[in-house]
KEDRENMAR-279776 format. One record per residue: residue number from 1; residue in one letter; x, y, z of N, C-alpha, C in turn. Coordinates in steps of 0.02 Angstrom, whole numbers, plus 32768, in hexadecimal, padded with zeros to 4 digits. Atoms other than C-alpha are relative to their C-alpha. Layout:
// KEDRENMAR-279776
<nunu NUM, "A", <X, Y, Z>, <X, Y, Z>, <X, Y, Z>>
...
END
This chain:
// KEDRENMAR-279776
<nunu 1, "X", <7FE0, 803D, 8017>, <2CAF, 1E39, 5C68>, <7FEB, 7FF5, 7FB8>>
<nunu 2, "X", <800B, 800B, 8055>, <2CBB, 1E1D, 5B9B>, <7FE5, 7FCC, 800C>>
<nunu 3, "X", <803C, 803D, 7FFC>, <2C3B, 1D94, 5B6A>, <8040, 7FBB, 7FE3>>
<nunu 4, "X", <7FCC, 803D, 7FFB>, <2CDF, 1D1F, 5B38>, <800A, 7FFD, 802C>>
<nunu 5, "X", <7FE9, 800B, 7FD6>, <2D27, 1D2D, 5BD3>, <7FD3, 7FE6, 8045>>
<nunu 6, "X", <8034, 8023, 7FD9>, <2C80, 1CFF, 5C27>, <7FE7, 7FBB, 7FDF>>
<nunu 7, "X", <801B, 804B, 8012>, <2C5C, 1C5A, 5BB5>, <8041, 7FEF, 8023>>
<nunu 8, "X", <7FB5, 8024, 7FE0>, <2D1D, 1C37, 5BE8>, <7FEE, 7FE3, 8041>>
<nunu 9, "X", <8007, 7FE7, 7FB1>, <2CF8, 1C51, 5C9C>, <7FD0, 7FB3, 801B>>
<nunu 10, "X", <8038, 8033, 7FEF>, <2C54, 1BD8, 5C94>, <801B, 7FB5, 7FCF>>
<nunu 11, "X", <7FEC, 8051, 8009>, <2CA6, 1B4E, 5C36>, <803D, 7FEB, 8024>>
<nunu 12, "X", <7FBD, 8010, 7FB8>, <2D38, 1B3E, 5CAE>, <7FDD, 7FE8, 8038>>
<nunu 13, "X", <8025, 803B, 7FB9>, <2CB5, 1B28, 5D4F>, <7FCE, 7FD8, 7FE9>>
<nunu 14, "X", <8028, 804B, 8029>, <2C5E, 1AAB, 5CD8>, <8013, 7FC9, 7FF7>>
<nunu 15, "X", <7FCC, 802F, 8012>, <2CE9, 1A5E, 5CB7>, <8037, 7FEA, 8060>>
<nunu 16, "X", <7FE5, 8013, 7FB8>, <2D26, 1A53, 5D7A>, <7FCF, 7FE2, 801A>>
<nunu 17, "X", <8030, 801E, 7FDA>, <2C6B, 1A30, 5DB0>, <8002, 7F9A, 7FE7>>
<nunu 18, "X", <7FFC, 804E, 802D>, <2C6F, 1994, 5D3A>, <803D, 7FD8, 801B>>
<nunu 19, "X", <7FDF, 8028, 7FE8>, <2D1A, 1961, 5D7E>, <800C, 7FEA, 8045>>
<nunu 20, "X", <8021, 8013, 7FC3>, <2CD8, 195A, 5E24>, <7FDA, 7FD8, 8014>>
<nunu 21, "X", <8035, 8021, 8005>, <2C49, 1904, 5E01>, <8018, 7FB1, 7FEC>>
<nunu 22, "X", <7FF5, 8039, 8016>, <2C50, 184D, 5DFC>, <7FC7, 7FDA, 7FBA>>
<nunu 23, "X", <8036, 7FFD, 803A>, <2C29, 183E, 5D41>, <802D, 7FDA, 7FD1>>
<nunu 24, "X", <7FD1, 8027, 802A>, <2C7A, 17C5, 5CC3>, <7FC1, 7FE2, 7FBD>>
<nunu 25, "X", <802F, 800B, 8050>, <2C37, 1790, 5C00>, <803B, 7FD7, 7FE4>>
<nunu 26, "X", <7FCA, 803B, 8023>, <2C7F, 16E4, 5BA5>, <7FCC, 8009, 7FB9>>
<nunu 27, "X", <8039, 7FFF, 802F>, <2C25, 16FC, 5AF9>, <7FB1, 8002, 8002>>
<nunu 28, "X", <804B, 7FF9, 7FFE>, <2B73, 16E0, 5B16>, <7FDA, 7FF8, 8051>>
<nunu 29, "X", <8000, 800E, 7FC6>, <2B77, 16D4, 5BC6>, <802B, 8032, 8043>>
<nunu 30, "X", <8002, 7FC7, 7FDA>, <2B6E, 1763, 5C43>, <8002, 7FE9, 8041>>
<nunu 31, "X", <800E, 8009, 7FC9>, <2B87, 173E, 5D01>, <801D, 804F, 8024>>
<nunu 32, "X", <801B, 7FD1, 7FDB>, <2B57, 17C5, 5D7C>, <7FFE, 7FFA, 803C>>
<nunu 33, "X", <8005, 7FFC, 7FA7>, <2B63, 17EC, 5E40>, <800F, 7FCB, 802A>>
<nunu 34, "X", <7FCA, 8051, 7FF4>, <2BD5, 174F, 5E6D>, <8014, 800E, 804C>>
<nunu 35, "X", <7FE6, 7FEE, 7FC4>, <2BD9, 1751, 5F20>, <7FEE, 7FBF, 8035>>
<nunu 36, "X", <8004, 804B, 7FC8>, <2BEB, 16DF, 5FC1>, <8016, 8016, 8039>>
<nunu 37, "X", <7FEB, 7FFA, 7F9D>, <2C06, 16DD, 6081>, <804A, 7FF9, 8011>>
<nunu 38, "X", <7FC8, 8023, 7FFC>, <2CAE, 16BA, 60C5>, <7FF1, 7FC3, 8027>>
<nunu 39, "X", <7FF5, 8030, 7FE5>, <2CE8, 162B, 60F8>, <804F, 7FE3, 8001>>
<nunu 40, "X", <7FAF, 801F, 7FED>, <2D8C, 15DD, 6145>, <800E, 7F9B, 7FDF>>
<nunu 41, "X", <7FDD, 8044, 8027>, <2E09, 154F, 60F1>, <7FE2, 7FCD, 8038>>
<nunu 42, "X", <8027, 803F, 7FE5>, <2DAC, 14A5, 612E>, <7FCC, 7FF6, 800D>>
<nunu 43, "X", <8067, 8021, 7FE6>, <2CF6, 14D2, 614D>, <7FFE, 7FCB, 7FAC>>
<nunu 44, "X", <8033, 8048, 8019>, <2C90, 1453, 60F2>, <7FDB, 801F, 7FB7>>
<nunu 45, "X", <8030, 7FE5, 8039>, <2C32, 14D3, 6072>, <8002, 8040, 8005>>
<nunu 46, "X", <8001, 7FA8, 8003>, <2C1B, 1592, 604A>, <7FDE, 7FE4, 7FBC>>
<nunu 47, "X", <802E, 800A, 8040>, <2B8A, 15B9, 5FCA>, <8007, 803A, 7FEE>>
<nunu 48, "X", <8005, 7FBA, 8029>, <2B99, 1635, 5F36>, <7FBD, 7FFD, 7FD4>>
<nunu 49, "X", <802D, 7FE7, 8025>, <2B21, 1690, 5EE1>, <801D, 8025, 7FB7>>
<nunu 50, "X", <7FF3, 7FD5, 805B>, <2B22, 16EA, 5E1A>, <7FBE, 7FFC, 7FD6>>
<nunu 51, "X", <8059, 8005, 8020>, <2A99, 172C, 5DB4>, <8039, 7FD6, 7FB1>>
<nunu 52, "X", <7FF0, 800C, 804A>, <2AC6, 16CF, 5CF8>, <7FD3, 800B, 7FBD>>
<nunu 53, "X", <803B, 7FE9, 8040>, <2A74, 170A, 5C51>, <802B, 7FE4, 7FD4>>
<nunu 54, "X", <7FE4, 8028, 8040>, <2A99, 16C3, 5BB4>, <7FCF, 8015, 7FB5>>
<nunu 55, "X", <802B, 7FFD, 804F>, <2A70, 16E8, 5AF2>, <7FD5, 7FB4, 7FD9>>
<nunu 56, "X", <8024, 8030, 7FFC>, <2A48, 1645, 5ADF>, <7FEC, 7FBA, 801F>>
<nunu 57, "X", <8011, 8042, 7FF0>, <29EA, 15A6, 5B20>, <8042, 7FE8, 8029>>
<nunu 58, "X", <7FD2, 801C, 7FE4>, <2A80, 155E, 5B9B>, <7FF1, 7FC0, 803C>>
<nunu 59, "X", <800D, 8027, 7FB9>, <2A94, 14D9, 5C2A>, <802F, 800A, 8019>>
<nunu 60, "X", <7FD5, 8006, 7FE9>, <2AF8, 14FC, 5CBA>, <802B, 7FB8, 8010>>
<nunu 61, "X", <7FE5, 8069, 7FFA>, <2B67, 1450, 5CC9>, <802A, 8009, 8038>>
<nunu 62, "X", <7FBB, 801D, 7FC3>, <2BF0, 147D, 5D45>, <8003, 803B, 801A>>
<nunu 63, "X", <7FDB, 7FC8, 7FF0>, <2C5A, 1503, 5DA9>, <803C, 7FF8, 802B>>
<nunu 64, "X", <7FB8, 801C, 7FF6>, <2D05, 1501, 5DDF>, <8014, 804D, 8037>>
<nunu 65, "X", <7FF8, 7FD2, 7FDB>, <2D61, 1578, 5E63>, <8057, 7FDA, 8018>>
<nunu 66, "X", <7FD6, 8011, 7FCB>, <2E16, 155E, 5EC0>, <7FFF, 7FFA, 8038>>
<nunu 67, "X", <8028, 7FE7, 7FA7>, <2DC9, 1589, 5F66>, <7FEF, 7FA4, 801C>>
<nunu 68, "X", <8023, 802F, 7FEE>, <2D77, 14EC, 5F5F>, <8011, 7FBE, 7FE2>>
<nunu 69, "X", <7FE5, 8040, 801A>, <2D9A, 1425, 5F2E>, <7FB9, 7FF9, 7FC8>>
<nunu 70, "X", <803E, 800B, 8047>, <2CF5, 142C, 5ED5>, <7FB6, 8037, 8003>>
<nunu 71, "X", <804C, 7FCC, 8002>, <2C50, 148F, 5EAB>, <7FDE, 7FCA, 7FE9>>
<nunu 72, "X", <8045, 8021, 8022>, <2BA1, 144E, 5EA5>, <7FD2, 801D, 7FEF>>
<nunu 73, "X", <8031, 7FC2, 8021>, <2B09, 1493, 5E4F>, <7FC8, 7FDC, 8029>>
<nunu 74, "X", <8020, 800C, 7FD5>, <2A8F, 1488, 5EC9>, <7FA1, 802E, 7FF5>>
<nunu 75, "X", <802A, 7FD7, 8012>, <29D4, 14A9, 5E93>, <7FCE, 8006, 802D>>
<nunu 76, "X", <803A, 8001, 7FD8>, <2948, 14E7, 5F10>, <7FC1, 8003, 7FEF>>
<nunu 77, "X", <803A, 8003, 8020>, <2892, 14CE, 5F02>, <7FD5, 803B, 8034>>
<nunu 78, "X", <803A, 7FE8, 7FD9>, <281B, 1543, 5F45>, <7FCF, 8001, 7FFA>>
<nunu 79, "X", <8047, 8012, 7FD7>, <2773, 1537, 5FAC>, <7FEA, 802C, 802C>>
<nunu 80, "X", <801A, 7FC8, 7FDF>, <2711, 15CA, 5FD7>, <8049, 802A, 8026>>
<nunu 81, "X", <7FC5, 7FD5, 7FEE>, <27B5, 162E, 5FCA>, <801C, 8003, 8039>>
<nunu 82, "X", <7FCF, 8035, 7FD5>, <280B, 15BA, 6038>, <8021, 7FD0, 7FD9>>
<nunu 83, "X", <7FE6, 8034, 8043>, <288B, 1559, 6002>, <8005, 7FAA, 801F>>
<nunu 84, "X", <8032, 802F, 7FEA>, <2848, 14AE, 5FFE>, <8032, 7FBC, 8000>>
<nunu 85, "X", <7FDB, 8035, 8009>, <28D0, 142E, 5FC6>, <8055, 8034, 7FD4>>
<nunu 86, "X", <7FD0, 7FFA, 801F>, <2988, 143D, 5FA5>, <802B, 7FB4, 7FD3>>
<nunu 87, "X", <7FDB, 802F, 8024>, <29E8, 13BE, 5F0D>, <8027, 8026, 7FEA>>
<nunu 88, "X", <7FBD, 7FEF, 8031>, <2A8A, 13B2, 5EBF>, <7FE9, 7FE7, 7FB6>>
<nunu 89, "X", <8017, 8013, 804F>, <2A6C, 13A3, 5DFB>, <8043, 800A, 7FE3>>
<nunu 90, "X", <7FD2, 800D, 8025>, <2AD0, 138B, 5D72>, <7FF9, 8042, 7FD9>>
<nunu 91, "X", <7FF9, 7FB8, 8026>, <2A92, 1431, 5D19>, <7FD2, 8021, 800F>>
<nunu 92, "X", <8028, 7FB6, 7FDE>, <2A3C, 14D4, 5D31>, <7FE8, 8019, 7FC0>>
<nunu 93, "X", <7FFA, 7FDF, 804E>, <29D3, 151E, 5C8E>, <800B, 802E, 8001>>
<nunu 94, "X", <7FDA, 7FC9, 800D>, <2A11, 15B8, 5C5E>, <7FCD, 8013, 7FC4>>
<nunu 95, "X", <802F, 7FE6, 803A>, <2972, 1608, 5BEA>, <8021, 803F, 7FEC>>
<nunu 96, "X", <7FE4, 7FD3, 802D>, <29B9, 166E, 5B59>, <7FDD, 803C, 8012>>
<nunu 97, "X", <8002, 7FBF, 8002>, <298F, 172B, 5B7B>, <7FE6, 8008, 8058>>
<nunu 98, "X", <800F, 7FFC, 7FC2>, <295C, 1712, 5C2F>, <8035, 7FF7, 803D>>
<nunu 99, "X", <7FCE, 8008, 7FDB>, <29BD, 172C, 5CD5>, <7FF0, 7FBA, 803A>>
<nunu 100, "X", <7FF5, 804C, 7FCE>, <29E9, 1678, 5D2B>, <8009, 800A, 8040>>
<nunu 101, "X", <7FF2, 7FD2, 7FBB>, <29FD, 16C2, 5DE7>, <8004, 7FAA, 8039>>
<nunu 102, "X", <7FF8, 8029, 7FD2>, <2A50, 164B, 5E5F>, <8011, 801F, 8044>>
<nunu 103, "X", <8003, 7FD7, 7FCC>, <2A2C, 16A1, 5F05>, <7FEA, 7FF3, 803A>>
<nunu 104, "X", <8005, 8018, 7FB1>, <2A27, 169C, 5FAF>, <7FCB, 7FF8, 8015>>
<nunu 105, "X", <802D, 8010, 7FFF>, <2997, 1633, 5FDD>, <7FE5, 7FD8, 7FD2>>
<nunu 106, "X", <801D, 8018, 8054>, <298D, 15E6, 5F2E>, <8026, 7FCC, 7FFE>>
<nunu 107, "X", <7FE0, 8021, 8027>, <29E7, 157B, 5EB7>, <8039, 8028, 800F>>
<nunu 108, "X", <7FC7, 7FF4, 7FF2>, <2AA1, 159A, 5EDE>, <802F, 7FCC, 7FE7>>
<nunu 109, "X", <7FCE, 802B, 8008>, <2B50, 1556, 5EC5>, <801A, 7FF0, 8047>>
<nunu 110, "X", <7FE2, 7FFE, 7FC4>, <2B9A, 14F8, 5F51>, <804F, 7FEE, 800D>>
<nunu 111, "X", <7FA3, 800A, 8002>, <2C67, 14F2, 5F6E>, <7FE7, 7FD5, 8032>>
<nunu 112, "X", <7FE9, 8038, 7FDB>, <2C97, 1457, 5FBF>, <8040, 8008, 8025>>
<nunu 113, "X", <7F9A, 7FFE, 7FDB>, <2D36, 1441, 602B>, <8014, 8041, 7FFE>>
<nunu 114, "X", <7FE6, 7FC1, 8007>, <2D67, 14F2, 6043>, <8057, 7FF1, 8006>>
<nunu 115, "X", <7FA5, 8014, 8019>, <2E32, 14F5, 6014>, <801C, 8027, 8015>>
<nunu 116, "X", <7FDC, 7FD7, 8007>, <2E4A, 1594, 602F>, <7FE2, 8044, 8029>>
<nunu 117, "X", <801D, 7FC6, 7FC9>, <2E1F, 1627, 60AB>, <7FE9, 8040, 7FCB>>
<nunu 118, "X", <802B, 7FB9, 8028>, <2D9A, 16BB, 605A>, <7FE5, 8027, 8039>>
<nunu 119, "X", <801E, 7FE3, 7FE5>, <2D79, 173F, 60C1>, <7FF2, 804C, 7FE9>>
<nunu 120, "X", <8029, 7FC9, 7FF1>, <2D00, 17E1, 60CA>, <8043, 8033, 7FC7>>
<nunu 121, "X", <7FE9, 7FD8, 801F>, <2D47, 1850, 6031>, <802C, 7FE7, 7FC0>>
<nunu 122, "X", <7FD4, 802C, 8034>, <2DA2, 17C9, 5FD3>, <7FC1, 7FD9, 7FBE>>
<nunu 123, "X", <801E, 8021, 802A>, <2D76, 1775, 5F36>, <7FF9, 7FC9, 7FF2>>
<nunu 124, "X", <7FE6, 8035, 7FFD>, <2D68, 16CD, 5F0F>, <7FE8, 7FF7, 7FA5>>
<nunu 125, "X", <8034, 8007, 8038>, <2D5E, 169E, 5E4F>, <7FF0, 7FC1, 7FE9>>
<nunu 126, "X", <8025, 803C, 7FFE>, <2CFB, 1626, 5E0C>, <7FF9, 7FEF, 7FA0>>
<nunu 127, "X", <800C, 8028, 8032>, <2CCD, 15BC, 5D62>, <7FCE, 7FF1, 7FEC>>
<nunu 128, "X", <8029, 802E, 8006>, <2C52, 159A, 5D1E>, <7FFD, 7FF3, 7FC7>>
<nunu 129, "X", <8007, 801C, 8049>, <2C26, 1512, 5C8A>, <7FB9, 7FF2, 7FDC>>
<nunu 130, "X", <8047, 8004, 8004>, <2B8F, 1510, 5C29>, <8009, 7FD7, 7FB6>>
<nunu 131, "X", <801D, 8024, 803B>, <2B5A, 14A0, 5B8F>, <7FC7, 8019, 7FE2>>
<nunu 132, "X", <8035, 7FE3, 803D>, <2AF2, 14E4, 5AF6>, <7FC1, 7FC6, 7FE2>>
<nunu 133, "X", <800F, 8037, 8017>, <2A79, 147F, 5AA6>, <801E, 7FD8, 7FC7>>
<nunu 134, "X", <7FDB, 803C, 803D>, <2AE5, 143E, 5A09>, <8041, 7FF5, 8032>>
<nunu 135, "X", <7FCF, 801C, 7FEA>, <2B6F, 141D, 5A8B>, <803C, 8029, 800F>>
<nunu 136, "X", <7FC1, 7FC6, 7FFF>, <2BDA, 14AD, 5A7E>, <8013, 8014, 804E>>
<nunu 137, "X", <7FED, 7FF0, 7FC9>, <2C26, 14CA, 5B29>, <8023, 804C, 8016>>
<nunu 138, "X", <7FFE, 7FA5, 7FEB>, <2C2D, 1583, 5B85>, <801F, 7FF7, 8031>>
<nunu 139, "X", <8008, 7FFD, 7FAC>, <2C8B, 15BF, 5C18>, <800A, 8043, 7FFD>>
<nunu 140, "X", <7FFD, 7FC9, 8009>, <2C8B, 1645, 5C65>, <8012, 8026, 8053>>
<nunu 141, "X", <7FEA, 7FF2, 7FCD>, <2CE2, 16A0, 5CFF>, <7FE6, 8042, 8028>>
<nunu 142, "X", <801A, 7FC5, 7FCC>, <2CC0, 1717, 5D7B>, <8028, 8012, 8053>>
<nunu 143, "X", <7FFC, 8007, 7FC0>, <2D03, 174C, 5E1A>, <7FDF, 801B, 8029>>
<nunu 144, "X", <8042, 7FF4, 7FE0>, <2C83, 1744, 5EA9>, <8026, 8038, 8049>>
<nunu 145, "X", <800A, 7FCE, 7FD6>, <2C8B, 17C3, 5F31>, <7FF7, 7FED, 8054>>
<nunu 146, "X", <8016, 8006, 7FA5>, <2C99, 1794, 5FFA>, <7FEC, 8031, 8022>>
<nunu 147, "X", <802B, 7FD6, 7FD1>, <2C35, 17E3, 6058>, <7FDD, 7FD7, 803A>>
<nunu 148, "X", <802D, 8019, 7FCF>, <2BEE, 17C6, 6104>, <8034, 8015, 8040>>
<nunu 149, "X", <7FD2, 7FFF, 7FB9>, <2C34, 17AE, 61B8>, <803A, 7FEC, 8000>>
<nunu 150, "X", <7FB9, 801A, 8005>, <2CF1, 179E, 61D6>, <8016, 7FBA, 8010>>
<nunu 151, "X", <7FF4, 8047, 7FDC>, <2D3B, 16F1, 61F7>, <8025, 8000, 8045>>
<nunu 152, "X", <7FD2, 7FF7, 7FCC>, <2D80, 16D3, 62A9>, <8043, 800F, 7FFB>>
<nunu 153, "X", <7FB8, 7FF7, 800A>, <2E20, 16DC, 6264>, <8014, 8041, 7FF0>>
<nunu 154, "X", <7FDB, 7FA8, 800C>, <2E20, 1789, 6229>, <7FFB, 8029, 804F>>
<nunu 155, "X", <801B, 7FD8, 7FC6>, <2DE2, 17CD, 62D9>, <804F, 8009, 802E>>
<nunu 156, "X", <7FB5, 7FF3, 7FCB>, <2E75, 1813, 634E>, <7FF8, 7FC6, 802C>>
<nunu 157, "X", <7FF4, 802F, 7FE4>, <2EC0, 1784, 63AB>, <7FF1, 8016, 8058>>
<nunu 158, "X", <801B, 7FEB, 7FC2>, <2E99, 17E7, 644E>, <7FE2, 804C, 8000>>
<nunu 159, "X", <8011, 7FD7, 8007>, <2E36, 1876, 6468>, <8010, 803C, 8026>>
<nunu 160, "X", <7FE7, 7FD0, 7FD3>, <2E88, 1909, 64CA>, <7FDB, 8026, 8014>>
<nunu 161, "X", <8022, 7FD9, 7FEB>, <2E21, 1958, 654E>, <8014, 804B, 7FFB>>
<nunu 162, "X", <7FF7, 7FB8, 7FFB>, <2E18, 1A25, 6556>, <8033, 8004, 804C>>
<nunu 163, "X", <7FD6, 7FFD, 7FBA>, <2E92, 1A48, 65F1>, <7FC6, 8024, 8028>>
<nunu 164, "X", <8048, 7FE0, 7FD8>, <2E13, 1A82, 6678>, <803C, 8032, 8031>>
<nunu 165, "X", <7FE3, 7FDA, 7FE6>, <2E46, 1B22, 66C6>, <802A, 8002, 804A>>
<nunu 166, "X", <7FF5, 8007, 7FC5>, <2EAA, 1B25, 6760>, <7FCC, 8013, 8035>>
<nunu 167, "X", <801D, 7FD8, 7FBB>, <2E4A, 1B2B, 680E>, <8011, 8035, 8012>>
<nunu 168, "X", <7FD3, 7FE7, 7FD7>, <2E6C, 1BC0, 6856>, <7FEE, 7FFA, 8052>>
<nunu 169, "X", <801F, 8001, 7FC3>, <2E82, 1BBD, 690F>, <7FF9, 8030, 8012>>
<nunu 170, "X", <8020, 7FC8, 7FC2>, <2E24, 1C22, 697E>, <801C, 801E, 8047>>
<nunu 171, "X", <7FDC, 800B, 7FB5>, <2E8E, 1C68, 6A1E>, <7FAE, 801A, 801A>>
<nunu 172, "X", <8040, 7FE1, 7FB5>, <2E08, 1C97, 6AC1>, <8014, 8051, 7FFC>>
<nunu 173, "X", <7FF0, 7FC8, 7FEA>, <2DF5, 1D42, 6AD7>, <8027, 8015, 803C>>
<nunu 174, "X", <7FF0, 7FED, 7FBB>, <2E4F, 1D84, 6B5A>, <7FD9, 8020, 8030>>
<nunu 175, "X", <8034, 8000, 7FD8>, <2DE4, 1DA8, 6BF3>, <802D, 802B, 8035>>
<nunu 176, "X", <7FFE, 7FB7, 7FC0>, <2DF9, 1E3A, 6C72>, <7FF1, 7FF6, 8022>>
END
């Protein structure tokens, strides 16, 4: 294989791995591995996760989705790596060169009112808004990744047993 036709080769599944990957960049603001459970139109909540990095200093302020009537930023405290208290806040900091990781068990986003049915392979995308310190306002999108167990609704509406082989019958020997 000529050494062009092998850089070719490797920036093509670089360029497929990346569009696989749930990976999105709004100027200074990188979100990473955007993923969530399913959940069916009317539960009550479904929580996403995303790592966020940023070039500089940020506050998360909001996040937005169609799925859902609203998102909350929901920050956890932990206690001997347990998590000790959950609040809703108004913002999330976002330290300039460091990854912000809202993850399962952690600090998360929480969708409200589910609107809209997400299941196991589907995406759901999401919003998010962040404020700078002179005021300058960021957003920045992503679509997160379902993953997990199917919703009742995808499951076959009945499950069709294997047919079980016929009996066969047995005649009596005949007897002499």
């Amino acid at each position: 294989m000529t050494r062009t036709l092998r850089h070719s080769l490797c920036a093509v599944v670089a360029m497929c791995a990346m569009a696989g990957a749930s990976f999105a960049t709004a100027g200074d603001v990188t979100l990473k591995t955007a993923w969530l459970r399913p959940a069916a139109e009317g539960m009550p909540e479904a929580l996403a996760y995303v790592d966020i990095t940023s070039e500089t200093d940020l506050e998360l302020v909001g996040a937005s989705t169609p799925f859902a009537k609203k998102v909350e930023l929901v920050l956890v405290t932990m206690k001997d790596n347990v998590p000790a208290e959950q609040k809703v806040v108004a913002s999330i900091p976002v330290p300039a060169g460091k990854t912000t990781r809202l993850a399962y068990r952690g600090s998360h986003l929480r969708l409200v009112d589910i609107t809209k049915d997400f299941g196991n392979g589907s995406v759901v995308p999401l919003t998010l808004a962040f404020k700078a310190a002179d005021g300058k306002e960021v957003t920045a999108s992503v679509d997160a990744q379902v993953r997990g167990v199917l919703l009742p609704r995808q499951m076959p509406a009945t499950v069709e047993k294997e047919p079980q082989p016929a009996a066969k019958e047995s005649t009596p020997a005949a007897s002499k």
